[in-house]
C-alpha positions in Angstrom: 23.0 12.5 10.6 19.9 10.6 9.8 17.6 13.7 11.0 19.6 16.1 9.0 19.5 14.4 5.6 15.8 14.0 6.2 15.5 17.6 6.9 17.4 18.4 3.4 15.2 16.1 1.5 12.5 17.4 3.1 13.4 20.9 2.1 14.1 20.2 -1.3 11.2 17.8 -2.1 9.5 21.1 -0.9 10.8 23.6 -3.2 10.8 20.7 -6.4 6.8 20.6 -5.5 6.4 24.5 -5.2 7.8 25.1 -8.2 6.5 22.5 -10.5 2.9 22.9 -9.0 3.3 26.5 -9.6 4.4 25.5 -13.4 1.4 23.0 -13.7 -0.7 26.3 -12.5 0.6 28.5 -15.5 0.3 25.6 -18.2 -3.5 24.9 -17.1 -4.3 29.1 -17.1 -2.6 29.5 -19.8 -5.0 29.5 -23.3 -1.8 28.7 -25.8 -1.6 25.8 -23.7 -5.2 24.4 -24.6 -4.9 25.2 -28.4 -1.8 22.9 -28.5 -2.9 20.3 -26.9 -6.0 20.5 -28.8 -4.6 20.9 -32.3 -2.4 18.0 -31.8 -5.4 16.1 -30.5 -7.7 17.4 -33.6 -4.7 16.5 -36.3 -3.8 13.0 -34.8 -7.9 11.9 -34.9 -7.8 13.9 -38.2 -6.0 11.1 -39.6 -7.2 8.3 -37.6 -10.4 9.0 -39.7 -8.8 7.6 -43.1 -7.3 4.8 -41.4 -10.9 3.9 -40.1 -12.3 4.4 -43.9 -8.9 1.9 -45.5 -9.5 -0.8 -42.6 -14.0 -0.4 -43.1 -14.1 -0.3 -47.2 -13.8 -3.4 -49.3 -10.4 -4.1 -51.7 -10.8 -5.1 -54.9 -9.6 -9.0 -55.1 -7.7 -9.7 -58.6 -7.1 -13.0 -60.5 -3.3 -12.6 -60.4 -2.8 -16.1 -62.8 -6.1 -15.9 -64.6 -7.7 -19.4 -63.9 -11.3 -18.3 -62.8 -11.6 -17.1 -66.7 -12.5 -20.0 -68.7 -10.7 -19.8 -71.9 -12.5 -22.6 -74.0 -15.7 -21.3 -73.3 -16.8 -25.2 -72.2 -18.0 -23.6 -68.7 -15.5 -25.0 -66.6 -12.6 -22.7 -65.1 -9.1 -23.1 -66.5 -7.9 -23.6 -63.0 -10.7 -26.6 -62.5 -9.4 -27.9 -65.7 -6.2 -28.3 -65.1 -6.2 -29.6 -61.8 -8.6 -32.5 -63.2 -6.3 -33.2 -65.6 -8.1 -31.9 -68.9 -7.1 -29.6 -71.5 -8.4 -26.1 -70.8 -7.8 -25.0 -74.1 -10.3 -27.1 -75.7 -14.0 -27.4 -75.5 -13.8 -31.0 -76.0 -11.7 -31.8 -73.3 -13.9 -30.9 -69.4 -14.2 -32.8 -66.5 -16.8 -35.5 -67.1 -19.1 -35.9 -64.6 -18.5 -33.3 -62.1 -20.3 -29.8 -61.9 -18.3 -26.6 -63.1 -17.1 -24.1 -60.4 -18.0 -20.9 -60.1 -15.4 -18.4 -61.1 -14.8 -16.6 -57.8 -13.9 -20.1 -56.3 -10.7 -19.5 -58.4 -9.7 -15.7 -57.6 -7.4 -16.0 -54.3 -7.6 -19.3 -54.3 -3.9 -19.5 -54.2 -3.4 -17.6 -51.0 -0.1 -16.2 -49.8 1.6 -19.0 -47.4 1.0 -17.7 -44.2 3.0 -20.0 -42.1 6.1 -18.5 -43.8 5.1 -15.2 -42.6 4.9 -16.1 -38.5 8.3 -17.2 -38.5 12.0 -16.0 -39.0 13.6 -19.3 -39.3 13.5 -21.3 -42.8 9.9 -22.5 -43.7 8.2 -24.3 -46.9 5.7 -24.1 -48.1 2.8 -25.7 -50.6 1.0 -25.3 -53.9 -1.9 -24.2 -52.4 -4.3 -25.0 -55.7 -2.6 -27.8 -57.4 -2.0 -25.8 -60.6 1.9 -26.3 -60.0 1.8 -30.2 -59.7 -1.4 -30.6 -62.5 -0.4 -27.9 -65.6 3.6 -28.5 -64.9 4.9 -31.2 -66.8 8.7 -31.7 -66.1 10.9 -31.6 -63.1 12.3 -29.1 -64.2 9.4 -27.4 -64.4 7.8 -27.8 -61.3 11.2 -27.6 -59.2 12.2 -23.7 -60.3 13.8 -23.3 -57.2 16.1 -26.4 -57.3 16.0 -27.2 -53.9 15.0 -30.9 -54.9 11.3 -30.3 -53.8 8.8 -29.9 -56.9 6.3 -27.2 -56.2 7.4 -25.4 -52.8 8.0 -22.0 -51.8 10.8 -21.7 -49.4 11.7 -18.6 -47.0 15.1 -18.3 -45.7 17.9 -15.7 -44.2 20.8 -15.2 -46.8 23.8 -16.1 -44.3 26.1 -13.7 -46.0 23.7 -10.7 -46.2 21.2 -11.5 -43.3 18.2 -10.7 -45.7 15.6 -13.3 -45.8 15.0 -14.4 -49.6 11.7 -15.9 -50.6 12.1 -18.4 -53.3 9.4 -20.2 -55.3 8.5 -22.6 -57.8 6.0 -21.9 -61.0 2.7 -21.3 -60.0 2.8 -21.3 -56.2 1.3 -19.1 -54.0 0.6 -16.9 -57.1 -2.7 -15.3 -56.3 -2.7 -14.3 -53.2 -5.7 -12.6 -51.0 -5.5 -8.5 -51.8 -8.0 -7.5 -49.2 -6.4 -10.1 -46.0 -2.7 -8.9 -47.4 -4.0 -5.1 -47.8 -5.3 -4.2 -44.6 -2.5 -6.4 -42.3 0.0 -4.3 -44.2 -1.9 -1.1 -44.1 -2.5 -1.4 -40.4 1.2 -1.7 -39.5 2.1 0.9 -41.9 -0.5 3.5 -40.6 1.1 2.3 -37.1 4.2 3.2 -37.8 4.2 6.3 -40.1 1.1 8.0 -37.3 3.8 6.6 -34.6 7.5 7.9 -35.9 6.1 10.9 -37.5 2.8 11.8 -35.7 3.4 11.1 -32.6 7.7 11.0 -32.1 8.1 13.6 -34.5 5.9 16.1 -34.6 4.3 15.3 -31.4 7.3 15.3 -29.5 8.8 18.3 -31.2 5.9 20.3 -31.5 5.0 20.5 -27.7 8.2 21.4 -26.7 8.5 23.8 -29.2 5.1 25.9 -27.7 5.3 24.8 -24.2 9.0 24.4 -22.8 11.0 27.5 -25.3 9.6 30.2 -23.2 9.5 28.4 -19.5 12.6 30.5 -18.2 12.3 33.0 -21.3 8.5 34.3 -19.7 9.5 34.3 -16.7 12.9 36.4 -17.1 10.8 38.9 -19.6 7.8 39.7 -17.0 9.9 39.6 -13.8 8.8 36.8 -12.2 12.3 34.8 -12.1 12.9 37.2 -9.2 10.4 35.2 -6.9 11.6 31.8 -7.7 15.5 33.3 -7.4 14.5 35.0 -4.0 14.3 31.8 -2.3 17.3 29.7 -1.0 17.2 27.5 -4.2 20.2 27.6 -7.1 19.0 28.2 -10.7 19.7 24.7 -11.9 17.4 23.6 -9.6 14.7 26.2 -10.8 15.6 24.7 -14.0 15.0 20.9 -13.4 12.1 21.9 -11.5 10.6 23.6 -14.2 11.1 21.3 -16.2 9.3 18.4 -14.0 6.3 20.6 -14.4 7.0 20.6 -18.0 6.7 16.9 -17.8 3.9 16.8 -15.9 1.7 17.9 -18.6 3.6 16.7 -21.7 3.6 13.2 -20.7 0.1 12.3 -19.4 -1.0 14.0 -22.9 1.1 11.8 -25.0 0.3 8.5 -22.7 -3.3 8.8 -23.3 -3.0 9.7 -27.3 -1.2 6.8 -27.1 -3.7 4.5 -25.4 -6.8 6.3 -27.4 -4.8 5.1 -30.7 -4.0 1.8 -29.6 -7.6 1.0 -28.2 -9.0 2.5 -31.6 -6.6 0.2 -33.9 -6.7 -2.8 -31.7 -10.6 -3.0 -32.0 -10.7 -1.9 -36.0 -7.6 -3.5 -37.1 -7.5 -6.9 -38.8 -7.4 -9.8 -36.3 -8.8 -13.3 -35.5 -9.9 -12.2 -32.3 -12.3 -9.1 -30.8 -8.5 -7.2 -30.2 -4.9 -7.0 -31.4 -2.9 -8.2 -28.0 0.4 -7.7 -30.3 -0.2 -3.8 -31.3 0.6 -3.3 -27.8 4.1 -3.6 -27.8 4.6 -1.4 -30.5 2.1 1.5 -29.1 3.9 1.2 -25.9 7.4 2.0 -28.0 5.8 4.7 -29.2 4.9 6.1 -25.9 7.9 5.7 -24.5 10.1 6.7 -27.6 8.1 10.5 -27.8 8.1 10.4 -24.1 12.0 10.9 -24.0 12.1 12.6 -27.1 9.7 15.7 -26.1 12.0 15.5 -23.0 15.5 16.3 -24.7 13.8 18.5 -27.0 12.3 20.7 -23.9 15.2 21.0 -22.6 17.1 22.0 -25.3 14.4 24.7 -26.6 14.7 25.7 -23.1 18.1 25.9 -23.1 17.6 28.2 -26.1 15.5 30.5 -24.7 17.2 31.3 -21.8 20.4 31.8 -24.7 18.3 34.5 -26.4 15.0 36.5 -26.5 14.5 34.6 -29.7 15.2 31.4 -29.0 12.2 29.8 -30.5 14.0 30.6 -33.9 17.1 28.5 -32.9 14.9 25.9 -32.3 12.9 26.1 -35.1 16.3 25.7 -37.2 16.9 22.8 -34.7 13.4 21.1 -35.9 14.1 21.6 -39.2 18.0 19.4 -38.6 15.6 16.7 -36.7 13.0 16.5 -39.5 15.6 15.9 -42.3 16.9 13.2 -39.9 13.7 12.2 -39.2 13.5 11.1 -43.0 17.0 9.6 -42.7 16.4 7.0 -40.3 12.7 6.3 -41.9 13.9 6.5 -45.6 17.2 4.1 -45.3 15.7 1.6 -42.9 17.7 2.7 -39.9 21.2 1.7 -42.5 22.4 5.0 -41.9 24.8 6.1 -39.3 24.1 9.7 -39.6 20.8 9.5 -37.5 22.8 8.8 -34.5 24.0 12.6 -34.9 20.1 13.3 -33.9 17.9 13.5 -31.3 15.1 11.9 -33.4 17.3 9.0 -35.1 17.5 7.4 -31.4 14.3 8.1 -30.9 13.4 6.1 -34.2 15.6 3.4 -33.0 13.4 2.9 -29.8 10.2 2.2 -32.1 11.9 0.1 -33.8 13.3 -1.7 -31.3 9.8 -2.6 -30.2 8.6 -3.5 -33.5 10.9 -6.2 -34.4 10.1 -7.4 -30.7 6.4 -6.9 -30.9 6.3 -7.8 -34.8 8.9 -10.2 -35.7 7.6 -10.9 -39.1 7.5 -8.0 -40.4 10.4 -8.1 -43.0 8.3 -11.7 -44.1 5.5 -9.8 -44.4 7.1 -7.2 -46.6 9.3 -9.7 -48.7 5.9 -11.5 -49.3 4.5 -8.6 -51.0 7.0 -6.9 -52.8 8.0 -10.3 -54.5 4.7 -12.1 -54.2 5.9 -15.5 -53.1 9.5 -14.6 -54.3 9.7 -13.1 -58.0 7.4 -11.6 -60.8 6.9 -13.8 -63.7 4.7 -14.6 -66.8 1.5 -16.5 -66.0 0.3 -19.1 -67.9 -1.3 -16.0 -70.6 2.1 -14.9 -71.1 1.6 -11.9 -68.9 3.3 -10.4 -65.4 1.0 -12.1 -62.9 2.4 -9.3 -60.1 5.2 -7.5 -59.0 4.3 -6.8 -55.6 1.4 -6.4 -53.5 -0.2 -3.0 -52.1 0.3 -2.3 -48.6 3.7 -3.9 -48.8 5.8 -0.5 -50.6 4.1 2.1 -47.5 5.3 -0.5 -45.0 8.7 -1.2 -46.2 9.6 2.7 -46.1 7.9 3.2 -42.6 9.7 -0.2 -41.2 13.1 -0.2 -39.5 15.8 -2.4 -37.9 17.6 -1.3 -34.8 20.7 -1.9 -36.3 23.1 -1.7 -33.3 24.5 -5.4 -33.5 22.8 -6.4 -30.1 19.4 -8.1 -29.6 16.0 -6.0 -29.6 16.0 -5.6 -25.9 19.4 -4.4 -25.7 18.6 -1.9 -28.4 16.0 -0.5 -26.9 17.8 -0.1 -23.2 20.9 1.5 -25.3 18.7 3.8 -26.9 17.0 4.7 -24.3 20.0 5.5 -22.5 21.7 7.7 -24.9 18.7 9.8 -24.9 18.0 10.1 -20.9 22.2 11.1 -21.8 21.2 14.0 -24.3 18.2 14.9 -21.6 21.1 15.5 -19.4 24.1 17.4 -21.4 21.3 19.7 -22.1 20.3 20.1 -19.0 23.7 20.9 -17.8 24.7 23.6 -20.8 21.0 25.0 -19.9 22.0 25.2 -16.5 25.6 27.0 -16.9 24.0 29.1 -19.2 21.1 30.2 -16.7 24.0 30.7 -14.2 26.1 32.8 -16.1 22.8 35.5 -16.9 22.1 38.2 -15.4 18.5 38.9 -14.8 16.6 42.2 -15.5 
C-alpha cells in the first residue's frame, strides 16, 4: 500500500514539476513578461524617489504660540519673560540679571508629549516650557481640562466609543516640533499609501492582469493545450499546475520589491538608531497581503480567460469593482462592511492587521496632529495657534483598523483565510469551466 501511494505521489509530483517548469520556461522567454515586471519595478522606485527628497529636505519649524517674538522690544523673549515671572508687555519689566535668549530657543520648545504617543493606555503629560504654570493665573485657568491637575495633557480611550481623546490644558504642548512630527508621519503614510495601493493594489492586480489572463487562453489559441491534455493528467490539475508556475514568478518579484522598499525606508526613515526594526512588520504584511491577493486575482483572470477569448475585458471590469473598493476600505478606515464583498477589502484588512501590531500608536500619532495636544485654540495674540499638524491628514486617510472584533493576530489569520478561500472557489469554477470546453 505504502509503495503504491509513493508511486502516485511520485507520478504526480512529476507531472506538477513538468508543467510548472514548462510555465516558468514561457514566462522567462517571453518579452511581455520583462516589460511588466520592469514597469512595475520603474513606477514603484519612481516614487520611492519623492519619498527620499520629503525624508532628505528640511521642514520649516513655526512658532505655533508666538513666544520667541519679543513684543516689548526690551530684548528678552515673551516666552523667557513669562516664565521669569515679568511682564512681557512692558519694557520696564525683564529679567534682571540674567542674559536674554535667543529667539529660536523658543520655536518648538514646547514639543509634542511623546510619551503619550508610545502607549495605548491613559498617559499625562507636562507643560513642557512652563508658560502654562507662569502666564496662567487661576485654577481655572491652568486646569482647562478639569481633571483636578493644573497644566497636564491627558490621552485616554473614550469607553463608550473606543476612540482615544486627547485633552489639554492652556498652553501645553502647544508648539510642537514640525520637522520630528513631519517626517514620522510622512514615513508611515508613504508606507502605507506605496503598500495598499502600490504594492496590494496595483501590484497585485496588475501582474495577474498581464501574466495569468491568458495562461490557459494562449495555450488553447495556439494549440498547445493538446500536449499538456495528451498526457494522463485531468484539466484541473493542468490548471493548479499552471498556476504554481504562475506563482513562481509573481511571488519572488513581489518578495524582493518588498524587501528593496523596506531596506530603502528602514535606512532613510526617521529613527534613533542606524535602522527602523519596527517597519518590518508592516513591510512583511504587505508582502504577504499582495502575495495572496495577486493569487485570487490570477486565478480569477484565469478563470476568465478560459470563459472567453476576451477575458482580459472581464477582468479589466473586475479591476475596476476592486479599485472602487480599494478606496472604500482606505477612505472609511476599514468602518465599512462593503469591502468584505472584495477581493482587495481583505487584502486591506491583512495590512492593517500588521500595522496596528507593528505600529500600535498610530491612532496617538494621528490624534496628536490633527488636534495638536487635543483642540485648536487662541494663543496668547488672540490668534488660532494650530489646527492640526502636516503629516497627520495623509496618514489618517491611508491608516486602518481591522475591525473584525478579535485581536490583531486573529485578524490577520481570519483574513488570511478567507482569501486562501476565494483562491480556492475560483479555482474550482475555473476548473469546471475548463472541464466543460471543448478545445480546438
Amino acid at each position: 500500500m505504502s509503495s503504491r501511494m509513493d508511486n502516485v505521489w511520485s507520478k504526480l509530483d512529476r507531472k506538477s514539476t513538468a508543467i510548472a517548469e514548462f510555465t516558468l520556461r514561457q514566462y522567462r522567454t517571453k518579452i511581455s513578461t520583462w516589460v511588466v515586471l520592469i514597469a512595475s519595478t520603474f513606477a514603484l522606485f519612481l516614487m520611492l524617489l519623492f519619498y527620499v527628497e520629503a525624508m532628505t529636505g528640511e521642514i520649516e519649524q513655526y512658532d505655533n504660540d508666538g513666544d520667541s517674538f519679543d513684543s516689548d522690544g526690551d530684548g528678552y523673549p515673551d516666552g523667557q519673560e513669562r516664565v521669569e515671572g515679568t511682564d512681557p508687555n512692558s519694557a520696564e519689566s525683564f529679567p534682571v540679571g540674567i542674559e536674554p535668549d535667543p529667539p529660536e530657543k523658543w520655536i518648538s520648545e514646547d514639543d509634542l508629549d511623546w510619551g503619550l504617543i508610545s502607549t495605548g493606555e491613559n498617559y499625562v503629560g507636562e507643560d513642557d516650557d512652563g508658560d502654562c504654570h507662569n502666564y496662567l493665573d487661576t485654577q481655572s485657568q491652568k486646569d482647562t481640562n478639569g481633571n483636578g491637575i493644573e497644566c497636564d495633557i491627558i490621552v485616554f480611550l473614550d469607553p463608550l466609543t473606543g476612540q482615544l481623546i486627547i485633552d489639554s490644558d492652556t498652553n501645553v504642548d502647544e508648539d510642537p516640533n514640525e520637522e520630528k512630527y513631519v517626517k514620522e508621519a510622512g514615513h508611515r503614510a508613504f508606507i502605507l499609501g506605496i503598500g495598499k495601493f502600490g504594492i496590494v493594489y496595483l501590484l497585485g492586480i496588475f501582474l495577474p492582469l498581464f501574466l495569468a489572463t491568458g495562461l490557459i487562453r494562449e495555450e488553447m489559441s495556439d494549440g498547445t493545450i493538446h500536449y499538456m491534455l495528451a498526457k494522463p493528467i485531468a484539466r484541473g490539475e493542468v490548471l493548479l499546475y499552471r498556476m504554481l508556475g504562475y506563482l513562481g514568478i509573481t511571488w519572488p518579484f513581489i518578495i524582493v520589491i518588498c524587501l528593496a522598499m523596506s531596506i530603502i525606508t528602514g535606512l532613510i526613515g526617521p529613527s534613533e538608531g542606524v535602522f527602523r526594526w519596527s517597519d518590518l512588520g508592516v513591510w512583511m504584511s504587505i508582502a504577504w497581503s499582495a502575495m495572496l491577493v495577486s493569487l485570487v486575482y490570477g486565478t480569477i483572470f484565469c478563470s476568465f480567460g478560459i470563459l472567453w477569448k476576451n477575458g482580459v475585458i472581464l477582468a479589466i471590469i473586475f479591476a475596476a469593482w476592486e479599485l472602487g473598493m480599494a478606496f472604500v476600505a482606505i477612505l472609511t478606515g476599514g468602518d465599512s462592511s462593503v469591502r468584505y464583498m472584495s477581493v482587495i477589502g481583505w487584502g486591506m484588512i491583512v495590512v492593517d492587521a500588521g500595522v496596528a501590531i507593528s505600529w500600535p500608536n498610530t491612532w496617538q500619532l494621528i490624534e496628536a496632529g490633527l488636534w495638536g495636544g487635543g483642540h485648536g485654540y487662541e494663543n496668547w495674540r488672540g490668534e488660532i495657534a494650530y489646527q492640526s499638524l502636516p503629516g497627520s491628514e495623509p496618514l489618517a486617510a491611508f491608516f486602518g483598523a481591522p475591525n473584525l472584533g478579535v485581536s490583531n493576530w486573529l485578524s490577520m489569520i481570519i483574513s488570511s483565510g478567507v482569501l486562501i478561500m476565494q483562491a480556492i472557489m475560483a479555482w474550482f469554477v475555473g476548473q469546471v469551466i475548463f472541464k466543460g470546453k471543448e478545445v480546438d
